[in-house]
NUDREN-229945 format. One line per field, with one value per residue (C-alpha): residue in three letters; x, y, z. Coordinates in pm, 1 decimal. Example, Ala and Ser with C-alpha at 12.3 -4.5 7.8 and 13.67 -1.06 7.14 Angstrom:
// NUDREN-229945
code <- [ALA, SER]
c1 <- [1230.0, 1367.0]
c2 <- [-450.0, -106.0]
c3 <- [780.0, 714.0]
END
This chain:
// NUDREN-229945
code <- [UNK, UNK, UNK, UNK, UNK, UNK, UNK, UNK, UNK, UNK, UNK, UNK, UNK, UNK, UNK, UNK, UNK, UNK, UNK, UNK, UNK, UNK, UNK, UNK, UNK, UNK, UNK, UNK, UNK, UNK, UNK, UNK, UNK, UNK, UNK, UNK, UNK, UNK, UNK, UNK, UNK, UNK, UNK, UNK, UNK, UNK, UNK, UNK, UNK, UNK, UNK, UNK, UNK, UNK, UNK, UNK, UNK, UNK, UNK, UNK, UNK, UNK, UNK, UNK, UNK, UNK, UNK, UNK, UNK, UNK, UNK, UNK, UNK, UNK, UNK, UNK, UNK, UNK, UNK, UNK, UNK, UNK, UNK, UNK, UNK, UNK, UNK, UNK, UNK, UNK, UNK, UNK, UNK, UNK, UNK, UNK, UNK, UNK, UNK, UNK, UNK, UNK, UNK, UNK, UNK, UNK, UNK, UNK, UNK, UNK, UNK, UNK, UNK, UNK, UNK, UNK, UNK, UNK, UNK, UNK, UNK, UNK, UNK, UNK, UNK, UNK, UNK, UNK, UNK, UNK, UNK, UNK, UNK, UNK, UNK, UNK, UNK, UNK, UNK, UNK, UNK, UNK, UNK, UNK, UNK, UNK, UNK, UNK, UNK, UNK, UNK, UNK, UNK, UNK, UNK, UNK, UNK, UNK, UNK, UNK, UNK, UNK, UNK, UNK, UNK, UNK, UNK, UNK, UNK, UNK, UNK, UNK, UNK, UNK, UNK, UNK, UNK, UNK, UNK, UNK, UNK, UNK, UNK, UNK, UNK, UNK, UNK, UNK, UNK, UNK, UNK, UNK, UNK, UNK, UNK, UNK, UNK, UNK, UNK, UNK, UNK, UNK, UNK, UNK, UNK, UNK, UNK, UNK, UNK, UNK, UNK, UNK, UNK, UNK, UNK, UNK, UNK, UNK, UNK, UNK, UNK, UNK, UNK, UNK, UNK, UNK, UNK, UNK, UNK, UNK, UNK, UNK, UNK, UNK, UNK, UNK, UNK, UNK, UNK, UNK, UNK, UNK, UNK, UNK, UNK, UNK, UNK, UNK, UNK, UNK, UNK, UNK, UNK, UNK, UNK, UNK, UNK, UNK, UNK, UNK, UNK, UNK, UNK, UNK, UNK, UNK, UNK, UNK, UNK, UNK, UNK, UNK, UNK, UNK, UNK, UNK, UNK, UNK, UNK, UNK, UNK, UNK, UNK, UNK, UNK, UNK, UNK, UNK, UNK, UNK, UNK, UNK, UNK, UNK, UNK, UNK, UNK, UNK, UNK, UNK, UNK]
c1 <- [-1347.2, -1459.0, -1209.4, -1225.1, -1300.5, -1219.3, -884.2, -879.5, -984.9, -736.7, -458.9, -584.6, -566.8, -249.1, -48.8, -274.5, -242.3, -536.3, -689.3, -701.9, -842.2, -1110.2, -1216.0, -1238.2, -1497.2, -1681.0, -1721.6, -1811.8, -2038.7, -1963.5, -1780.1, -1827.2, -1794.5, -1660.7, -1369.9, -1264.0, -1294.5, -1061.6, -805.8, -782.1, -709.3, -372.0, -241.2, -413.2, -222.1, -363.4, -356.7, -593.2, -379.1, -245.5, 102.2, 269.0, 266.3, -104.7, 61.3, 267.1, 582.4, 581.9, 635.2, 737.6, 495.1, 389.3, 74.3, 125.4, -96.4, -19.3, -202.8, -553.3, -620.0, -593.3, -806.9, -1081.8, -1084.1, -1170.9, -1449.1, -1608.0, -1647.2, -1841.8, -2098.4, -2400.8, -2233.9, -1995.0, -1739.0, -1585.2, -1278.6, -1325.5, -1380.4, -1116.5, -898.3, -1038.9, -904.3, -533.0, -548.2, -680.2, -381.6, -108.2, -293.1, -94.3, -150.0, -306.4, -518.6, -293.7, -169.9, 231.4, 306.4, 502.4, 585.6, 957.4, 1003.8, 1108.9, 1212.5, 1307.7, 1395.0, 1228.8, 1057.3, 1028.8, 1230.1, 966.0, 847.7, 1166.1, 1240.1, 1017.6, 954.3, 674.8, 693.0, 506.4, 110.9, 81.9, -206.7, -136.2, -181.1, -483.2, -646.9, -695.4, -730.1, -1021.5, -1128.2, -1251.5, -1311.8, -1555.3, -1694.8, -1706.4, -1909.1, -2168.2, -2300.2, -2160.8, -2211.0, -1973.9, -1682.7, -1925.8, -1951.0, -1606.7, -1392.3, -1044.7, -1249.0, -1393.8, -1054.9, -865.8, -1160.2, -1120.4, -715.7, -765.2, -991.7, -731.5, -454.3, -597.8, -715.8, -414.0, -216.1, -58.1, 178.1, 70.1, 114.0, 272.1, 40.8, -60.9, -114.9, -334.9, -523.9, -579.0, -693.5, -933.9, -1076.5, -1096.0, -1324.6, -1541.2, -1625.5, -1696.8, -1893.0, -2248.1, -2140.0, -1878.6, -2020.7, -1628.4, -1565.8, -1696.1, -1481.8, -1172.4, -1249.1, -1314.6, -959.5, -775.8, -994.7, -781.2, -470.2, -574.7, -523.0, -799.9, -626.1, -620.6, -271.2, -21.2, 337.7, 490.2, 759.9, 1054.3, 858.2, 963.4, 989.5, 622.2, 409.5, 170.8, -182.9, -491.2, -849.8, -936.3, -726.6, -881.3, -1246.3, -1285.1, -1610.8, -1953.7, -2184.9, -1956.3, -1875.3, -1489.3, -1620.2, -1675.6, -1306.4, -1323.5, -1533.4, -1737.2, -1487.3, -1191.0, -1285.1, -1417.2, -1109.8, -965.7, -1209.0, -1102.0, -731.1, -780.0, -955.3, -702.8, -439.6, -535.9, -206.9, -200.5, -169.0, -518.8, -400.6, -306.8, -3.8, 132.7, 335.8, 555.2, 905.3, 913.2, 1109.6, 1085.8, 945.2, 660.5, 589.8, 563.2, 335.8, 88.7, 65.6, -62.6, -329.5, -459.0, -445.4, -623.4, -924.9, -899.3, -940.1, -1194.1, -1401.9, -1425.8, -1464.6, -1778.9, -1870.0, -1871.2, -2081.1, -1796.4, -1845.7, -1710.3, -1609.2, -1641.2, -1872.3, -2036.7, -2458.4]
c2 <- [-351.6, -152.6, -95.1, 235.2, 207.2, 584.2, 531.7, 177.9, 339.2, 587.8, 327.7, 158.7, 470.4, 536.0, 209.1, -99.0, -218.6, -160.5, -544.0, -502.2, -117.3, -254.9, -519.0, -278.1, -48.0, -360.2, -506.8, -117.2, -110.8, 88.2, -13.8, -278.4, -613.7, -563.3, -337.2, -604.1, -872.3, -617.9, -558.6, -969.6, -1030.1, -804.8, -1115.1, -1363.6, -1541.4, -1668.7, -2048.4, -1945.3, -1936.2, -1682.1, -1510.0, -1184.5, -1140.1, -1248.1, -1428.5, -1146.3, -1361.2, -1536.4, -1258.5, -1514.6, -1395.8, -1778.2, -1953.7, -2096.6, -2296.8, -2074.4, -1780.5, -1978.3, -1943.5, -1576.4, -1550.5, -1770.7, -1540.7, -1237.4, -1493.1, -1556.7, -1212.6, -1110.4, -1370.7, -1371.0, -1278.0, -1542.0, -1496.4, -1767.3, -1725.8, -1960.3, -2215.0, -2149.0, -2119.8, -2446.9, -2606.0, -2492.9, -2599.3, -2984.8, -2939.7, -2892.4, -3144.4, -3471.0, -3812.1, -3844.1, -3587.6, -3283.2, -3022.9, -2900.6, -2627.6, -2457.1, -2513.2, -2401.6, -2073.7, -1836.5, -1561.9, -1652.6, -1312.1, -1172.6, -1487.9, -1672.8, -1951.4, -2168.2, -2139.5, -2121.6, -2492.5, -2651.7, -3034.0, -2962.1, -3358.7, -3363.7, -3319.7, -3034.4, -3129.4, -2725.9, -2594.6, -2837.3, -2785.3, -2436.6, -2394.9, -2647.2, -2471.4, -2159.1, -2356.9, -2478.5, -2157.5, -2010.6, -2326.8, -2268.5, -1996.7, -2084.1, -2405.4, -2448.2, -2432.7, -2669.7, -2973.9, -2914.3, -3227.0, -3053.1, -2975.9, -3318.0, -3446.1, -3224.6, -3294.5, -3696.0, -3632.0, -3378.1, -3634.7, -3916.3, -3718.6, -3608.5, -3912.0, -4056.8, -3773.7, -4020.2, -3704.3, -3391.6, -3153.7, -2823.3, -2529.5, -2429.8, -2784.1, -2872.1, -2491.9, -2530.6, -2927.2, -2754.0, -2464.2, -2798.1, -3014.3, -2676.8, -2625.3, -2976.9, -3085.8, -3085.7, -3273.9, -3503.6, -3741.7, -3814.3, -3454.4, -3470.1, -3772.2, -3628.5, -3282.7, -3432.7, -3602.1, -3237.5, -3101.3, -3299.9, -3092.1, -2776.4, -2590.4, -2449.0, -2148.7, -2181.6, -2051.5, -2304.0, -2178.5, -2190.8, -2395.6, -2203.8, -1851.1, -1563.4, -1540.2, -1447.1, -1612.4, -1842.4, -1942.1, -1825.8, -1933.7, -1748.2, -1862.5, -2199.8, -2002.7, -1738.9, -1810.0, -1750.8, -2054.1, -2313.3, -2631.3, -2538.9, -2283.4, -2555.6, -2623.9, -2335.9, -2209.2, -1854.8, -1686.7, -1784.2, -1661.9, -1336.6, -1296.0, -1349.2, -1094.3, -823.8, -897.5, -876.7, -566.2, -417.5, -503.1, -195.7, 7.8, 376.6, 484.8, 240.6, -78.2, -449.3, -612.1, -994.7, -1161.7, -1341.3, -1290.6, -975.5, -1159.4, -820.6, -462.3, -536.7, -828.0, -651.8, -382.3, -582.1, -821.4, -514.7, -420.8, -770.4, -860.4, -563.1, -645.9, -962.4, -819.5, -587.6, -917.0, -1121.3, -849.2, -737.9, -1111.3, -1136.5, -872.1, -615.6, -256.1, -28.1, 323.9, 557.7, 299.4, 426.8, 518.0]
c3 <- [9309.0, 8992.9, 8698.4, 8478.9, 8102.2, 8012.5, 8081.1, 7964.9, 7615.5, 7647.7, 7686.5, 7367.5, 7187.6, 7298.2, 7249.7, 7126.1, 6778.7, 6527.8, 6578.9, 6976.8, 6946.1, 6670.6, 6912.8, 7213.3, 7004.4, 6927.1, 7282.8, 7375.3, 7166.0, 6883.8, 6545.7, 6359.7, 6254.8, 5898.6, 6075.9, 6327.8, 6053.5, 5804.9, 6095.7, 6151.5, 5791.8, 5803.8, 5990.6, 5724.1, 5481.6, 5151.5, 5304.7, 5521.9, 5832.3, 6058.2, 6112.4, 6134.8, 6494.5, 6560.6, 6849.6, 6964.2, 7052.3, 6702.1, 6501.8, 6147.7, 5874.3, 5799.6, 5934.8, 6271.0, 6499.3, 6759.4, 6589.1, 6555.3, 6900.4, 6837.9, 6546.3, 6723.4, 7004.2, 6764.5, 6512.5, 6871.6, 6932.4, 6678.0, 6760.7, 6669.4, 6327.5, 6098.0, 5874.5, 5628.9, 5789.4, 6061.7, 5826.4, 5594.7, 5943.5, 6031.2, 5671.2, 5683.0, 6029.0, 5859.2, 5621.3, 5943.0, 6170.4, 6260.2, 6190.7, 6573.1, 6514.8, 6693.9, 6595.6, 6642.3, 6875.4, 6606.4, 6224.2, 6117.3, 6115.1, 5816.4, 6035.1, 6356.2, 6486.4, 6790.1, 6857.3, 7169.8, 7231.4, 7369.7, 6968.8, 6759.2, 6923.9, 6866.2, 6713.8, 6428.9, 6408.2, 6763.0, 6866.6, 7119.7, 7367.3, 7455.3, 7132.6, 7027.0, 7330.0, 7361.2, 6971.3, 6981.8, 7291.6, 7107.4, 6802.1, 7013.6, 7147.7, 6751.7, 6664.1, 6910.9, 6614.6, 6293.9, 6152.3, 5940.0, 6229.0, 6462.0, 6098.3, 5987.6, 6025.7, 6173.7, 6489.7, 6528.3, 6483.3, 6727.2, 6965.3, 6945.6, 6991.5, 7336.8, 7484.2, 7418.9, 7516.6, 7838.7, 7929.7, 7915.4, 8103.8, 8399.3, 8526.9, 8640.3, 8327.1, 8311.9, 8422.3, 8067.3, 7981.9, 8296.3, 8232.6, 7859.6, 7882.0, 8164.3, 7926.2, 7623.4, 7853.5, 7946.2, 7569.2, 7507.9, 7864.3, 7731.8, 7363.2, 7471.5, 7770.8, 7855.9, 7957.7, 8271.2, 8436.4, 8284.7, 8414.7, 8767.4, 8717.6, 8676.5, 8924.6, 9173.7, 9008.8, 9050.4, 9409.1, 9584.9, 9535.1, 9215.1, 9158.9, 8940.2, 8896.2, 8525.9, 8550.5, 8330.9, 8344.4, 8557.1, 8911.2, 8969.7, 8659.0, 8752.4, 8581.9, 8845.1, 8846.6, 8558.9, 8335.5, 8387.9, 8433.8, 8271.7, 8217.6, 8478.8, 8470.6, 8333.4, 8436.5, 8514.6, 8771.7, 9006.2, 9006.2, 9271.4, 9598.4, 9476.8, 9698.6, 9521.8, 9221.5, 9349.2, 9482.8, 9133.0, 8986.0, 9244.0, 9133.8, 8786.9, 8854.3, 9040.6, 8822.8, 8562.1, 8571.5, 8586.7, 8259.0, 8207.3, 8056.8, 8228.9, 8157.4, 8082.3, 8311.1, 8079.6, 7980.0, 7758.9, 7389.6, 7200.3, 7227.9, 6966.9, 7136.8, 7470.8, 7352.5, 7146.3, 7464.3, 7671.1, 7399.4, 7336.3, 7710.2, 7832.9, 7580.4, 7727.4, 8119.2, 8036.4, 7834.7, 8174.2, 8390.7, 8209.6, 8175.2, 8576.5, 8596.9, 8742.3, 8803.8, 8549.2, 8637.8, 8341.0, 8093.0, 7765.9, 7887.5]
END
């Protein structure tokens, strides 16, 4: 099943904010580096964190932990080129870290409106194996070409708390949890020898099918093979028969809506929130369907 870019990049046009359009143009192709980097640092604060609706259901202005996933998502994409800012990232995250090592799903918030609940409760006195995991996740993957992110002490830190924490997961863990800890042990399986019994352990957790409700969501969310995957040629791929995740692919794929973009299936917290989700997860669809080699109707020569 082939998706088609031309209206993919008229949906970003139309309704993705300036970060998510900037990053499109990039993985096109086209722009450049310094724009994507000067779009990302309208969410920057001068800690070196990042707010202001980087996460689109936090909308506070203050640095959060949950916008450093975000933020390492965009440093990884300009790869082979670094920025500073993934090290200075990687420093305020040091300065919010926890004793353990983890980091806190959430820090108070100065302006709660808008927010999601799941955020504006809760305990900034608690590690989040979530949040650490899938921060240190594409730490991890930004590291792989820029030194200073791979030597910098936060991520060895964070690292040494996800491989504690999972190991001593004795429940089954909620579906983000379980996916995230997943995604961790893929970044670290060839520099961590302990990655590879824990990730057999959570292999045993994940259906063939790949499909793991969210417990609280809406009626239909539920995490799929490639949100534990995403990736071709990765250790967390064998989680899953080939055909599984093919059948993923052609999903994803056929997901594109009408008027070109993909959608979230989360609970919709504010009408902001809602419409940066579409523009940042569309980028995001579009990045592993090119990465699995998928058929694009309408692609740049």
């Amino acid at each position: 099943m082939s998706h088609d870019r031309s209206s993919a990049a008229s949906f970003m046009a139309g309704h993705a904010r300036v970060l998510d359009r900037r990053r499109f143009e990039l993985m096109e192709g086209g722009g450049d580096v310094a724009g994507v980097l000067a779009a990302l640092d309208a969410y920057r604060n001068p800690d070196g964190g990042y707010g202001w609706g980087l996460e689109p259901d936090l909308r506070s202005p203050e640095s959060q932990p949950g916008a450093a996933l975000h933020a390492f998502e965009v440093l990884e994409e300009i790869a082979p080129a670094t920025s500073p800012r993934a090290a200075e990232l990687c420093g305020w995250l040091e300065s919010v870290t926890r004793d353990d090592g983890g980091l806190p799903f959430a820090l108070p918030l100065g302006l709660p409106a808008a927010t999601a609940p799941w955020w504006a409760g809760a305990d900034p006195s608690v590690s989040s194996l979530q949040i650490t995991s899938v921060s240190a996740a594409m730490a991890h993957r930004v590291a792989a070409h820029d030194p200073a992110v791979a030597a910098h002490p936060w991520l060895r830190r964070a690292t040494d708390y996800c491989l504690e924490a999972i190991g001593a997961l004795r429940e089954p863990p909620g579906a983000y949890v379980l996916a995230f800890a997943v995604r961790f042990l893929d970044a670290v399986y060839e520099s961590r020898p302990e990655a590879a019994g824990l990730l057999a352990r959570l292999a045993k957790l994940v259906p063939a099918d790949g499909r793991v409700p969210v417990a609280g969501g809406t009626a239909d969310e539920a995490l799929r093979p490639l949100d534990f995957a995403p990736y071709p040629g990765r250790p967390a791929r064998e989680l899953f028969a080939p055909g599984v995740v093919e059948a993923d692919l052609d999903r994803l794929a056929g997901e594109q809506r009408d008027d070109g973009g993909w959608s979230v299936e989360y609970a919709r917290v504010s009408p902001a929130g809602a419409l940066d989700w579409r523009g940042a997860i569309t980028v995001w669809a579009l990045g592993v369907l090119r990465r699995n080699g998928r058929r694009i109707v309408g692609a740049a020569p």
